[in-house]
C-alpha positions as CSV (number, residue, x, y, z in Angstrom):
1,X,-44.9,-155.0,95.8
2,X,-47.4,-151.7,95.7
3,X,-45.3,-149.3,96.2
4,X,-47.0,-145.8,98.1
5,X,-48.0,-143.8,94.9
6,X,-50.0,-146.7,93.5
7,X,-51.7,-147.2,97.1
8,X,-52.4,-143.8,97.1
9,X,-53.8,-143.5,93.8
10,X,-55.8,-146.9,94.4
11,X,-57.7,-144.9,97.1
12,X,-58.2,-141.8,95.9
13,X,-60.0,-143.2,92.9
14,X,-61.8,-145.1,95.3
15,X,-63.0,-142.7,97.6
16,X,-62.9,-139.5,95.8
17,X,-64.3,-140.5,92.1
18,X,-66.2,-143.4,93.6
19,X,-64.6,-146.2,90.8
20,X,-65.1,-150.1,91.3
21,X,-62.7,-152.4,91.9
22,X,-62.9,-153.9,88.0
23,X,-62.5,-150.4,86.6
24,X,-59.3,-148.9,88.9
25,X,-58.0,-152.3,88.0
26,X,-58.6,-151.7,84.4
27,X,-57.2,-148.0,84.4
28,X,-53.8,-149.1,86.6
29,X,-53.2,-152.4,85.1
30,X,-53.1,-153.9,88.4
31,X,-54.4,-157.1,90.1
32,X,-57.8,-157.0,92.0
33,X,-56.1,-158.2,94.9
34,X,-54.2,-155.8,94.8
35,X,-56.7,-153.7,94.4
36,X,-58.4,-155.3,97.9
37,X,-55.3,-154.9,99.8
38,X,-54.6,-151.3,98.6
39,X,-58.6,-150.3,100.2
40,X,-58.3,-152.2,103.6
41,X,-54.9,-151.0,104.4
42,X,-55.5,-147.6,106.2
43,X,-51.6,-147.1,106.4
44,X,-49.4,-146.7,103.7
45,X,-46.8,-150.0,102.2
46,X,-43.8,-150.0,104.1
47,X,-40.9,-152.3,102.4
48,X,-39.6,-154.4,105.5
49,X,-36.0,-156.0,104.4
50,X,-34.5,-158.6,106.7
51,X,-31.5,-157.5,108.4
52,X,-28.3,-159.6,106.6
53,X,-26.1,-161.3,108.8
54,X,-23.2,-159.7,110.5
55,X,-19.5,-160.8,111.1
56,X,-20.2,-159.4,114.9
57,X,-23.0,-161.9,115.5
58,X,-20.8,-164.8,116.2
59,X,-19.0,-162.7,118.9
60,X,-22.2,-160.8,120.4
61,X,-22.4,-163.5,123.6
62,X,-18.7,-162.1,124.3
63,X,-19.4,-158.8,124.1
64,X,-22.7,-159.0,126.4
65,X,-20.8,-161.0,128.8
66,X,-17.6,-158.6,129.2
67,X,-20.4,-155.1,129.1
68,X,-22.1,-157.1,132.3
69,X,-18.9,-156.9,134.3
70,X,-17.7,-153.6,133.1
71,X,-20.4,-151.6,131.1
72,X,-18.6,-148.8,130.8
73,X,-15.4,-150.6,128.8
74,X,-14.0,-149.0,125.7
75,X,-15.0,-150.6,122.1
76,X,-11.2,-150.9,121.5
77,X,-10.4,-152.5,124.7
78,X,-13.5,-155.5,124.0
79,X,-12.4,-155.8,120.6
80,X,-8.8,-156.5,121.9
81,X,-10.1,-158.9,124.6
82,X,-12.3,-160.9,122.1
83,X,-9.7,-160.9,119.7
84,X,-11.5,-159.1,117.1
85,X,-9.3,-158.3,113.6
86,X,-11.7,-157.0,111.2
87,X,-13.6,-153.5,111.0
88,X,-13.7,-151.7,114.2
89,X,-16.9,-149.7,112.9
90,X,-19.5,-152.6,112.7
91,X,-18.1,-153.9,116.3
92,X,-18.4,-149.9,117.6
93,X,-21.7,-149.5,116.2
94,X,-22.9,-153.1,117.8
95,X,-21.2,-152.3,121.4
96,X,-23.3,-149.0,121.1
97,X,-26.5,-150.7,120.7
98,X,-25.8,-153.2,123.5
99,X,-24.3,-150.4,126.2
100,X,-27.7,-149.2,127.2
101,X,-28.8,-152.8,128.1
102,X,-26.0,-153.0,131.1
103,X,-25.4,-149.1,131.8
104,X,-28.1,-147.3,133.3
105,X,-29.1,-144.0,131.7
106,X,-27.9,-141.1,133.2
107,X,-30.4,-138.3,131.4
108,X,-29.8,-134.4,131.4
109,X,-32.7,-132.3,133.6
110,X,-34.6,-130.0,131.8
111,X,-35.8,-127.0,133.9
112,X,-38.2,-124.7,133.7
113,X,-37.5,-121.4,135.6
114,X,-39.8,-119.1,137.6
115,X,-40.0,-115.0,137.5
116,X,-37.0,-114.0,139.7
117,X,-36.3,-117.8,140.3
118,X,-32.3,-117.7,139.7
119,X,-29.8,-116.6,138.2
120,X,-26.2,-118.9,136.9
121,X,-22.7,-117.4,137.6
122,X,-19.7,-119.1,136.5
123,X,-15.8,-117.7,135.3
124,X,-14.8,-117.6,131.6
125,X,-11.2,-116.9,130.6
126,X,-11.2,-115.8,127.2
127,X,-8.4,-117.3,125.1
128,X,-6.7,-113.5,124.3
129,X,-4.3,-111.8,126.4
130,X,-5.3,-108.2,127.4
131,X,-2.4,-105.7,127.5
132,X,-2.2,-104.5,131.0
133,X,0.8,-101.7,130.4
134,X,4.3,-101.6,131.0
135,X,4.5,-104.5,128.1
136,X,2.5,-106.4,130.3
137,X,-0.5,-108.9,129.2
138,X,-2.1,-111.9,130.5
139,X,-5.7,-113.9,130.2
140,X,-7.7,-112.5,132.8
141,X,-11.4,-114.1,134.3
142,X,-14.8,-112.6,133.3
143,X,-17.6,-113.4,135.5
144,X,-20.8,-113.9,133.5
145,X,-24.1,-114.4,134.8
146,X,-27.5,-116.2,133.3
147,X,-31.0,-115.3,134.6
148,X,-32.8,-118.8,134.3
149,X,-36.1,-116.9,133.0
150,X,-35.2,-114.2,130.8
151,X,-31.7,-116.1,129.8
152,X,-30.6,-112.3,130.1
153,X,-26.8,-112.5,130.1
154,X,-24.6,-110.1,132.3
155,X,-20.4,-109.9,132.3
156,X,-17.4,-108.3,133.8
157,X,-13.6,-108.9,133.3
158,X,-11.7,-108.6,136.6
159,X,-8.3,-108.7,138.0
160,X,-8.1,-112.4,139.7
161,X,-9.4,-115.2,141.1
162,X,-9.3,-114.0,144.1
163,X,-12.5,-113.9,146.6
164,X,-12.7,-110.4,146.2
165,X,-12.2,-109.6,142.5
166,X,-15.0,-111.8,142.4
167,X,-17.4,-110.7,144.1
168,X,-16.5,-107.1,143.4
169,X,-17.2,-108.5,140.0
170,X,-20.3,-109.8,141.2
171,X,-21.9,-107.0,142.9
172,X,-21.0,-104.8,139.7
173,X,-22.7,-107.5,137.7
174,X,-25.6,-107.5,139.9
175,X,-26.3,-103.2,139.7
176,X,-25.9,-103.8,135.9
177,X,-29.4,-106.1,136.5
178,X,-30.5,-104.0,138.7
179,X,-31.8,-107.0,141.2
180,X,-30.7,-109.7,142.6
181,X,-32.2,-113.1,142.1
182,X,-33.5,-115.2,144.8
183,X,-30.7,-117.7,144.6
184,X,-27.7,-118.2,143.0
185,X,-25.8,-121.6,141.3
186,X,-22.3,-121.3,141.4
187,X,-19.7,-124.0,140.7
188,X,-16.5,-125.1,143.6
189,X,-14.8,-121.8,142.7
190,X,-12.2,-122.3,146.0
191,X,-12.0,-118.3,146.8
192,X,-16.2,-119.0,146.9
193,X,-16.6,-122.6,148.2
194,X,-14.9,-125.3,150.1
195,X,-15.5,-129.0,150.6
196,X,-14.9,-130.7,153.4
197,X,-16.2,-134.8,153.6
198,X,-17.9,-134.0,150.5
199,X,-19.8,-130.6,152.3
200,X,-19.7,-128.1,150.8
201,X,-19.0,-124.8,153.1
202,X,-19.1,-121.1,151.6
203,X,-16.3,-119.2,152.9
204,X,-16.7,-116.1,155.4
205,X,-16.8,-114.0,152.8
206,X,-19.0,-115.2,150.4
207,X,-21.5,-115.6,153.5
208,X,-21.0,-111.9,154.5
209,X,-21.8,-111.0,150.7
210,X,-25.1,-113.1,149.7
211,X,-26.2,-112.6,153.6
212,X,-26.3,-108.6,152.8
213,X,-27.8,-109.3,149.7
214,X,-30.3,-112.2,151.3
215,X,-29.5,-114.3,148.4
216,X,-29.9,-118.0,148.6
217,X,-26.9,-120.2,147.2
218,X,-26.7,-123.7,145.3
219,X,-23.6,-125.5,145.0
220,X,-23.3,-127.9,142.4
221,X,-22.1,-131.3,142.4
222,X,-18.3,-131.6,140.9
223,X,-17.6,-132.3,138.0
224,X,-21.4,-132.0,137.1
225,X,-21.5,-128.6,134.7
226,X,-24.9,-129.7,133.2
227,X,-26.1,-128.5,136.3
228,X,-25.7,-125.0,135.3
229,X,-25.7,-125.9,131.8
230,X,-27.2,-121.8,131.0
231,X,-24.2,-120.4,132.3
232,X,-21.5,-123.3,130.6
233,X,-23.7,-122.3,126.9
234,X,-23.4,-118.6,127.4
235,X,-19.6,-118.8,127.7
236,X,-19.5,-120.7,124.4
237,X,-21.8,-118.3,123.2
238,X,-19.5,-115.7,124.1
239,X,-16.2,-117.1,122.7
240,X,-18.0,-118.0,119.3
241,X,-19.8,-114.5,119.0
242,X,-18.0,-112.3,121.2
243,X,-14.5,-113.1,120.9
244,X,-13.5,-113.6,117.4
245,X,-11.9,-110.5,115.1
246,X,-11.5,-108.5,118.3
247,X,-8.6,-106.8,119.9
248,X,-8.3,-105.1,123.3
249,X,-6.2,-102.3,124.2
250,X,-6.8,-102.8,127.9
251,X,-9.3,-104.4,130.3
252,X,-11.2,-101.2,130.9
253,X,-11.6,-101.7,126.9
254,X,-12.8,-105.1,126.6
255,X,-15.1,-104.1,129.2
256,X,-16.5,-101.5,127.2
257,X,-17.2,-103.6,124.3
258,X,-18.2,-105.7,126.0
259,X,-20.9,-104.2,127.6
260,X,-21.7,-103.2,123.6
261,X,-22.0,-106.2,122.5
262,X,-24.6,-107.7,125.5
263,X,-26.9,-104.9,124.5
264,X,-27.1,-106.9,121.3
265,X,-26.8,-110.3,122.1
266,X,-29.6,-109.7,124.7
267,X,-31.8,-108.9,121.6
268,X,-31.5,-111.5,119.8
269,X,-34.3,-114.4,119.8
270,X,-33.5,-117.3,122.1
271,X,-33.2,-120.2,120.2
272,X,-35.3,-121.9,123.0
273,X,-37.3,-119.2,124.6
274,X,-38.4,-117.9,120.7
275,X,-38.2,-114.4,122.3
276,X,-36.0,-112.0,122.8
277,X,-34.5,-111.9,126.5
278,X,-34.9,-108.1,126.9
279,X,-38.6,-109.0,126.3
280,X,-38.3,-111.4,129.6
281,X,-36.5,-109.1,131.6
282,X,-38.8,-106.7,133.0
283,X,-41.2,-109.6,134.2
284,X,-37.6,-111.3,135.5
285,X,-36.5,-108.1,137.3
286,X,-39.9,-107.0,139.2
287,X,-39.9,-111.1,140.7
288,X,-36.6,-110.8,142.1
289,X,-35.2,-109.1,145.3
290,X,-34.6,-105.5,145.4
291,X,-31.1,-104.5,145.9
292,X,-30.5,-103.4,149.5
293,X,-30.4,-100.2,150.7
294,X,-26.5,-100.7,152.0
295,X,-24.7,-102.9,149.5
296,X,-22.3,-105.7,150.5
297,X,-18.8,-104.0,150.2
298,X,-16.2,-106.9,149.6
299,X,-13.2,-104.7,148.6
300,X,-10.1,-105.9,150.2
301,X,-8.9,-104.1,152.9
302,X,-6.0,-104.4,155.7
303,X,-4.8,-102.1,158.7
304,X,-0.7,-101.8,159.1
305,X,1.5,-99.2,160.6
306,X,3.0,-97.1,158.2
307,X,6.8,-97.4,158.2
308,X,8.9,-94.3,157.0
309,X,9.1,-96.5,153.9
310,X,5.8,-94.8,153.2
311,X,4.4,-97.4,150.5
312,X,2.0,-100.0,150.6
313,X,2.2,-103.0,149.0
314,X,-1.2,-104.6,147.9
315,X,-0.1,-108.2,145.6
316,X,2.6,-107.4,143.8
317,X,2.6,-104.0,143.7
318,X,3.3,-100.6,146.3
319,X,1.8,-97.8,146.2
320,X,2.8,-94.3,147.6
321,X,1.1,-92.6,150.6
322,X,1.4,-89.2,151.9
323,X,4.4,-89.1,154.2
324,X,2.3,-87.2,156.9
325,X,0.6,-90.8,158.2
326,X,4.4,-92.3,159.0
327,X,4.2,-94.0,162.1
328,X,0.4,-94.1,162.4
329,X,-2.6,-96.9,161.3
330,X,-3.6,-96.6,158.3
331,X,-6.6,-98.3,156.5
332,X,-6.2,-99.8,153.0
333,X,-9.3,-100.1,150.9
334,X,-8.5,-101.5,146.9
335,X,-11.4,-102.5,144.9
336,X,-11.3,-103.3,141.0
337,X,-10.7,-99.5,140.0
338,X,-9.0,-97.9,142.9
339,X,-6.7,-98.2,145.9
340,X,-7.8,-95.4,148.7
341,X,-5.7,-95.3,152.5
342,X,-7.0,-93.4,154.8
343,X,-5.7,-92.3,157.9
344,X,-8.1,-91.4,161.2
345,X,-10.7,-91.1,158.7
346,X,-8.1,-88.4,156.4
347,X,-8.0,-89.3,153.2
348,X,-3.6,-89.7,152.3
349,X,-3.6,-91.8,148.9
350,X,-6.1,-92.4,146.7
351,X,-4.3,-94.4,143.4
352,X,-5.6,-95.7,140.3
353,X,-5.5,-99.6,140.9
354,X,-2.4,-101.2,138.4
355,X,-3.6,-105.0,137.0
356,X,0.1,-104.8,135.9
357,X,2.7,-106.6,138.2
358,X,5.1,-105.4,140.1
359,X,4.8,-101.5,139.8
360,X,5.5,-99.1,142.0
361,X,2.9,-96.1,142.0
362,X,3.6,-93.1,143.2
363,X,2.1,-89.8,143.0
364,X,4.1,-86.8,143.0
365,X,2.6,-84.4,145.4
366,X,3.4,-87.9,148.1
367,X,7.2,-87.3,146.2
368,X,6.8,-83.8,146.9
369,X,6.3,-83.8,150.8
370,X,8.8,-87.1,151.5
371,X,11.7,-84.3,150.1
372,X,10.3,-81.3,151.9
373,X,10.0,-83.4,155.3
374,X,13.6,-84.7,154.9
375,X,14.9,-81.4,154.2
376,X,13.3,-80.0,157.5
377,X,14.7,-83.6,159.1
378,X,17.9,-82.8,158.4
379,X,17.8,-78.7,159.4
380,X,17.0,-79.9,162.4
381,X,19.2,-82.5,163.0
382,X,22.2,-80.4,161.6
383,X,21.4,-77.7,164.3
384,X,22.7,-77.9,167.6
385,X,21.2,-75.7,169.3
386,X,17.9,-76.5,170.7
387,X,15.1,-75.8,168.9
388,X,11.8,-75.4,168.9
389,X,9.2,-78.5,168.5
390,X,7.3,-77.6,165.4
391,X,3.7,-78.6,165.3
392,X,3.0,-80.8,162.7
393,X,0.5,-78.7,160.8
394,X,3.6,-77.0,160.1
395,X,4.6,-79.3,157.7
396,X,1.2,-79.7,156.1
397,X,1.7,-76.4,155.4
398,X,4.7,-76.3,153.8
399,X,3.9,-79.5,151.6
400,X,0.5,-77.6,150.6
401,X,-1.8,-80.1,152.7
402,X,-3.1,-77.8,154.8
């Protein structure tokens, strides 16, 4: 058979040195026909070998027949209902080929994504536990969003999973942007979404937060993550790149390398842009919606009556307030880095927020005024005399409030 350097030797000598037939047969040593064949055939030889017979021939009609009732059945299973005993890689490879016959095709999407278009958002929980104090650690959530355009990645680790971690999360992942895209895909998160008959329905809270924001929401399918299949690669991206040889001292800490190592890794080239995503971003950022004047504030917050048990308890934790509010409504305000109660618009606590469980926080000037109040408590209740009705700036006073 002419193999391909001989055809394409046969040519050239043909074509470029303008040879005969008789004399590139003379110089080869080949046939003229071969010669012939060589010049009409504008496409090189290909050797075509006949496929040799295979053991899984004789059982194909099985197969076919039990992939048109259940397409989707396992190799192994077929292979133990046709009674199969010999290699289980020539019957896997044949039951691939045949699959696609009775299964439709279910192909990915591939997108292309506007200026401003959208962004992906989705929680990652790294597989280290951060050391939250008192010899406490745990694996915390980081909420990472995509831009679909620029593919510029943004992150935060935060407390929980609950609605307002996240989208505390998400508003501080949103300033580090510095826009906000005209929608947003999210996952079923439950603090974000819930289903009823197959509906999905965003919870009051998530509605308050993209309504300030005037954000438009998709909510993909379950069990469907190729649907935000930017988001799903930068998580892998991030435990692959990110995560290994590190260690944390706190989450304040992976936060700040964090933030170190996006600066980076948003400089890279895109293996499917072929640019750079802080090359996109600008273009990205002037499409999308400004951020409003007022921000959505989704810190949680409750209104109680202070007992003379003058702590709060927010989760797992209490935290001290000043004894001066006992008795009266106080408003509790706790967002990722702070818990601040206020009283008739008076400021009486203002705590660093604890990610540690069960702590009690207390700060000593509160300490200070619960034993100067008692001691005038009990002056007063140790004298039998009547007395006089102090005001209560009197105690401010003395405590150092005032």
């Amino acid at each position: 058979m002419l193999d391909v350097e001989d055809w394409a030797e046969i040519r050239r000598l043909h074509r470029a040195e303008g040879l005969s037939i008789k004399e590139i047969t003379r110089r080869l040593g080949v046939a003229r026909n071969t010669v012939r064949t060589a010049l009409r055939s504008d496409s090189p030889p290909v050797f075509d070998r006949k496929p040799r017979p295979s053991a899984v021939d004789a059982v194909e009609p099985a197969i076919r027949e039990l992939l048109e009732e259940f397409p989707r059945m396992p190799a192994t299973v077929i292979a133990e209902r046709i009674g199969w005993d010999r290699s289980m890689t020539v019957l896997k490879d044949r039951v691939r080929d045949l699959r696609p016959l009775f299964l439709p095709a279910d192909p990915c999407q591939r997108t292309d994504y506007r200026p401003g278009e959208l962004a992906q958002w989705d929680l990652w929980f790294p597989a280290t536990k951060i050391p939250l104090g008192q010899a406490q650690e745990a694996i915390l959530p980081v909420i990472v969003g995509v831009s679909g355009y620029s593919r510029h990645i943004v992150a935060r680790m935060i407390p929980s999973k609950e609605a307002h971690d996240i989208l505390l999360g998400h508003l501080a992942c949103l300033l580090d942007l510095g826009a906000v895209p005209r929608k947003g895909v999210y996952d079923n998160e439950a603090a974000l979404v819930s289903r009823h008959n197959g509906k999905p329905n965003l919870t009051e809270a998530f509605q308050r937060f993209r309504g300030t924001l005037g954000m438009g929401v998709v909510i993909c399918q379950p069990g469907d993550p190729e649907a935000k299949g930017l988001v799903e690669r930068a998580n892998g991206y991030l435990e692959t790149s990110f995560l290994p040889g590190r260690r944390f001292s706190s989450p304040a800490d992976f936060n700040a390398q964090l933030a170190l190592w996006l600066r980076r890794a948003n400089n890279r080239v895109h293996s499917t842009l072929r640019c750079r995503p802080s090359e996109r971003i600008g273009e990205d950022r002037a499409a999308m919606m400004a951020l409003p004047p007022v921000l959505p504030d989704p810190a949680w917050r409750e209104t109680k009556r202070l007992g003379r048990d003058h702590w709060v308890r927010i989760g797992t934790c209490d935290y001290s307030v000043h004894p001066r509010a006992i008795g009266r409504r106080v408003e509790i305000r706790m967002d990722l880095d702070e818990v601040v109660v206020t009283c008739a618009g008076d400021e009486v606590a203002r705590h660093p927020r604890s990610w540690a469980r069960h702590r009690t926080v207390t700060d000593p000037a509160h300490e200070l005024a619960r034993k100067v109040m008692r001691a005038f408590a009990a002056a007063v209740a140790d004298d039998d005399h009547d007395v006089e009705v102090r005001d209560l700036s009197v105690y401010d006073r003395a405590t150092g409030v005032a």
